[in-house]
Structure formats: C-alpha cells, structure tokens
C-alpha positions in Angstrom: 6.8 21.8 -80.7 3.3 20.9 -82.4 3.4 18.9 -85.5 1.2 20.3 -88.0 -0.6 18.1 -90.8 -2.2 17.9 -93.7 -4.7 14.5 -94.2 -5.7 14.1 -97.9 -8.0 11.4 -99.0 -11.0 11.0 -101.0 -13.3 9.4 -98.9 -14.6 11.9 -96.1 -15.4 9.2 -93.1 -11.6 7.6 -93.7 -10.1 11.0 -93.8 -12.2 12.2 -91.0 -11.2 9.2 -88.8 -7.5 9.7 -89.2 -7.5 13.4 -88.8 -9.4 12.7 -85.1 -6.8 10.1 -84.1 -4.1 12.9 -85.1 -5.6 15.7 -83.8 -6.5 14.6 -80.2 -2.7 14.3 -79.9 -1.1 16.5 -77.7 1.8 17.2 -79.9 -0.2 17.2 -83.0 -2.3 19.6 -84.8 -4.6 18.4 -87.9 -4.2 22.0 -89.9 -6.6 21.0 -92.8 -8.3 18.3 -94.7 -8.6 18.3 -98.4 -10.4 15.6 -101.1 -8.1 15.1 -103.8 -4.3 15.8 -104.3 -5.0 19.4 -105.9 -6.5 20.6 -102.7 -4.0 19.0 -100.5 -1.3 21.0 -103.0 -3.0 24.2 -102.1 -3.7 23.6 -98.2 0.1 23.1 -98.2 1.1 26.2 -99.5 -1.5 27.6 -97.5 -0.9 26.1 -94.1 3.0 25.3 -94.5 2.4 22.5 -92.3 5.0 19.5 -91.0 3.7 16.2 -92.7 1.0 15.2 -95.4 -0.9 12.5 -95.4 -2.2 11.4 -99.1 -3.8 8.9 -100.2 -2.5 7.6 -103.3 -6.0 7.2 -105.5 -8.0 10.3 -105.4 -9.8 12.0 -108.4 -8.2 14.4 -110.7 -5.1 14.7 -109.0 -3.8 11.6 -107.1 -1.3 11.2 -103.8 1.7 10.8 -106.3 1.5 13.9 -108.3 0.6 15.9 -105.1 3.3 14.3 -103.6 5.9 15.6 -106.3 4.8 18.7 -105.7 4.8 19.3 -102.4 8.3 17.9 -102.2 10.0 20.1 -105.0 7.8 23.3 -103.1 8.9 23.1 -99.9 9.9 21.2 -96.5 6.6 19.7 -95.8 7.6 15.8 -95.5 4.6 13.4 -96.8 3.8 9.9 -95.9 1.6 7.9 -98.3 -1.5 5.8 -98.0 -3.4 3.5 -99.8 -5.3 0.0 -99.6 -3.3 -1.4 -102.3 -0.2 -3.4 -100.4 1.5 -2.8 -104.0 5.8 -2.4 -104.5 4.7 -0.4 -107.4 2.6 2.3 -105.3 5.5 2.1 -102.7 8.4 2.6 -105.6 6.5 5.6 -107.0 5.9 6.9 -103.8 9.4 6.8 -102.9 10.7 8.2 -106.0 8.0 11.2 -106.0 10.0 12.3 -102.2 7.5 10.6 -100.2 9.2 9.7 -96.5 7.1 6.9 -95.5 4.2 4.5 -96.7 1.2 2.8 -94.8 -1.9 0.6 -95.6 -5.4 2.4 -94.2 -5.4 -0.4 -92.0 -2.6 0.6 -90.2 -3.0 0.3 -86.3 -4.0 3.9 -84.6 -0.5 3.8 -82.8 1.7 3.1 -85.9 -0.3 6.0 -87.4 0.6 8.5 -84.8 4.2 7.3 -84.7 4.5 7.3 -88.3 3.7 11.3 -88.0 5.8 11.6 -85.6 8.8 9.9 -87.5 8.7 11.8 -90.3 8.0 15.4 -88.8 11.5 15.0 -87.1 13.2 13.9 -90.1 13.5 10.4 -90.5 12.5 7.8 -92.8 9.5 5.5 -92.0 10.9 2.9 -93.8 13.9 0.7 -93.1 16.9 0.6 -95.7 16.2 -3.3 -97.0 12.8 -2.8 -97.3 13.5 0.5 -99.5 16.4 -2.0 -101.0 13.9 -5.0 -102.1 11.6 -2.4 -103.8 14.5 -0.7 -105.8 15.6 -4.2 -106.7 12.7 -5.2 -108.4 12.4 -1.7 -110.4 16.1 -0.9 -111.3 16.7 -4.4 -112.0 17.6 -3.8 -115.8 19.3 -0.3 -115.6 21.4 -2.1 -112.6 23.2 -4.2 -115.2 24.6 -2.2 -116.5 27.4 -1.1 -114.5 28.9 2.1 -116.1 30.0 4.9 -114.1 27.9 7.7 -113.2 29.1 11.1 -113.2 26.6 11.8 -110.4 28.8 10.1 -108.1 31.9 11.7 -108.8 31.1 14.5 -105.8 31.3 11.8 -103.4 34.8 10.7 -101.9 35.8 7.4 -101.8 34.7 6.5 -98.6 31.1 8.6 -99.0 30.5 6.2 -102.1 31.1 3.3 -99.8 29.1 4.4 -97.5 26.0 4.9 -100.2 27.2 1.1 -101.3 26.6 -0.1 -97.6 23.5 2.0 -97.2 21.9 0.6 -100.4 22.5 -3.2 -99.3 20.5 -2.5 -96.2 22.8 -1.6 -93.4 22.3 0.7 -90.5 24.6 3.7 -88.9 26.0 0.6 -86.6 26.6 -1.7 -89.2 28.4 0.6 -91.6 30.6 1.8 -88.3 31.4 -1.6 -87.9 32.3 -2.5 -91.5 34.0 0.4 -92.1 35.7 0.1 -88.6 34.8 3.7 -87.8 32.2 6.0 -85.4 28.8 5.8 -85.6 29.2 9.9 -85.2 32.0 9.5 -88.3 29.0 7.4 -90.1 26.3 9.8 -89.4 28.7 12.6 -91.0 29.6 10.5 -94.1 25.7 10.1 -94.4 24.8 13.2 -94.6 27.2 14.7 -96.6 25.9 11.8 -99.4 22.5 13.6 -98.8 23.4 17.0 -99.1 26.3 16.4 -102.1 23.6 14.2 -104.1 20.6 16.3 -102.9 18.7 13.7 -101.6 15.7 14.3 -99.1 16.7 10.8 -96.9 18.4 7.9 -96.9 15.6 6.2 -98.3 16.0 8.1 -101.9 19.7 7.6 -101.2 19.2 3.6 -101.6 17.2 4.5 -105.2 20.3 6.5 -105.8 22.6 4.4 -105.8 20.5 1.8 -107.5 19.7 3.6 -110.5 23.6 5.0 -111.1 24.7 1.8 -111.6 26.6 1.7 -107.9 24.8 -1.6 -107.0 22.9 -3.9 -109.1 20.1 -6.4 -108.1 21.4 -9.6 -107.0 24.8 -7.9 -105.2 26.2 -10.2 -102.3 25.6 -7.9 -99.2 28.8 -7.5 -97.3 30.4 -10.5 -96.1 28.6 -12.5 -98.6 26.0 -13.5 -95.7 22.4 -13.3 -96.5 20.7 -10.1 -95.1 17.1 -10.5 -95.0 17.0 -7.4 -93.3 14.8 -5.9 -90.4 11.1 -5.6 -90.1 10.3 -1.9 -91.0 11.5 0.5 -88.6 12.7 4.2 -88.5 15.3 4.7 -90.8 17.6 7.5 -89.0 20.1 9.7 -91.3 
C-alpha cells in the first residue's frame, strides 16, 4: 500500500527537498505541498492523504493549529517539524494529536522511517520521552491528586496499565509487571485508547498526567531509576 503525504512548510527549497526524499520512495507518494498551515488544512481535505508533515512556524496559520485540525477532521496522522529543539513546541505538538516530532535536520533515513511509522499507526516517540515533556508541563495540576471522573470507564487493571504506560514502560515491561501476556497487554492498551478516546499511547501518557493519575516526581515501578530509551517507535 502507498503512503500518501502531505509536506507543509514555509520555506519552498526545505519543503521541496523533503517532498523529493519522500517521493522517490517506492512506498510513498508526496500528494501535495502547501506554504502555510491553512493550505495544508485544505490539501488534506482535498487529498485525504496518510501523514502530514508541518512545520510548526509558518505565516497566518502555523503547524499547531493545522495540526488540530486535521486531527479533529479526520484520520490523517501528522508528524511535526521545526528547527527549534524546544519541549514546549513538542508538548503543544503532542497535545494538538500530532504522532511524531523531528528537527529539519533530521537524517534522510529517520525521515523516511518516521513516515513510515506513523502511516501504520504508531507513535514516533517513545513513552519516557513523551513522559519527561508531560512532567515538566503538568507539574502543577499533577499535585493535586483528586480523582478524575474521566478515569472511571477504565477497570482496575486498564488504569494500571495507563499508570505503567505513563512512567515509561513498554508492552514487555508492563507484561512483566503485571505478570501477564504481552497479547493481554496489547488488549488492555487499546481498550484505554478507545474508552478515553485517545489517538496513541503517546496522548495516553498526557492523559494520565493531567487527571491527576501520576504526578511529576512519581517513583517508576520498583522504585529504580528509569531514564528510559532513546526515542523509538512507540507501538500500541
């Protein structure tokens, strides 16, 4: 199946170059290529293609609006871009539905793979890094610990599932700590996405965050220090 995308960016020679290492892709068709985020918002709807690629300063409408609203429109999945290594940018990002983030200089390869990552699904980003960035922003609504009513659709085990996903834990470490499948964990994972209508398990992690379920600062499981892995493929 081809992947179809969308490349958004301001500058013409930076979009240009990143459409021509997408399109000469066997598996991968550049659809469009649009200047600011209103145009990308409108060669979506046009197009209905796989992944977007916006860059998050254009003029009059930037990456994180059209983000929003390709995300609340329809299945198109986007992955951000910028030159501004900022946890802000990535926070909003994320929070707007965005799948993945990268710098422009990300390697051709990562670029490609990135596309590729997201069009089946997945998240680009790994669980801790998505955890560090909701730490910093959630860090005083995370004090305060009161329940959240959106949580009460989960079961008990589903909200300890979101608790072990938030602290950075993969499908194979939450079978182990649970002592169950990595099929039963893959089930409990998505039926947090679907109850809590989340996109992935990235906006999962802000979810449980910003309810209250884990606070900044929580011991991760075992009370060991989990740096966490380098950013990977984050699958549900």
């Amino acid at each position: 199946m081809t992947i179809r995308v969308v490349v958004a960016d301001d500058q013409e020679l930076v979009r240009s170059g990143f459409a021509m290492i997408l399109d000469v892709q066997p598996d991968i068709e550049v659809v469009a290529e649009a200047g600011d985020g209103g145009e990308a918002v409108d060669a979506v709807r046009r197009h209905a293609p796989d992944v977007a690629l916006l860059d998050i300063r254009m003029p009059r409408v930037d990456g994180i609006e059209a983000c929003r609203a390709i995300s609340a429109a329809g299945d198109c999945r986007t992955v951000m871009l910028t030159t501004f290594d900022s946890d802000e940018y990535v926070y909003e990002a994320l929070h707007a539905g965005a799948s993945g983030f990268l710098l422009k200089d990300v390697r051709r390869d990562d670029l490609v793979h990135a596309v590729r990552v997201v069009a089946r699904g997945d998240s680009l980003l790994a669980p801790s890094v998505a955890r560090r960035l909701v730490e910093q922003y959630t860090r005083p609504a995370a004090r305060i610990r009161r329940p959240d009513p959106r949580l009460d659709v989960l079961t008990a085990r589903e909200r300890e599932t979101l608790l072990l996903l938030a602290r950075g834990l993969s499908n194979a470490e939450i079978a182990a700590e649970l002592v169950v499948s990595d099929h039963t964990v893959k089930t409990h994972v998505g039926n947090v996405l679907a109850k809590l209508g989340l996109r992935d398990r990235i906006q999962a992690v802000i979810c449980a965050y910003e309810t209250g379920l884990v606070a900044a600062g929580d011991p991760p499981p075992g009370g060991a220090d989990r740096a966490g892995p380098s950013p990977a493929p984050a699958r549900k």
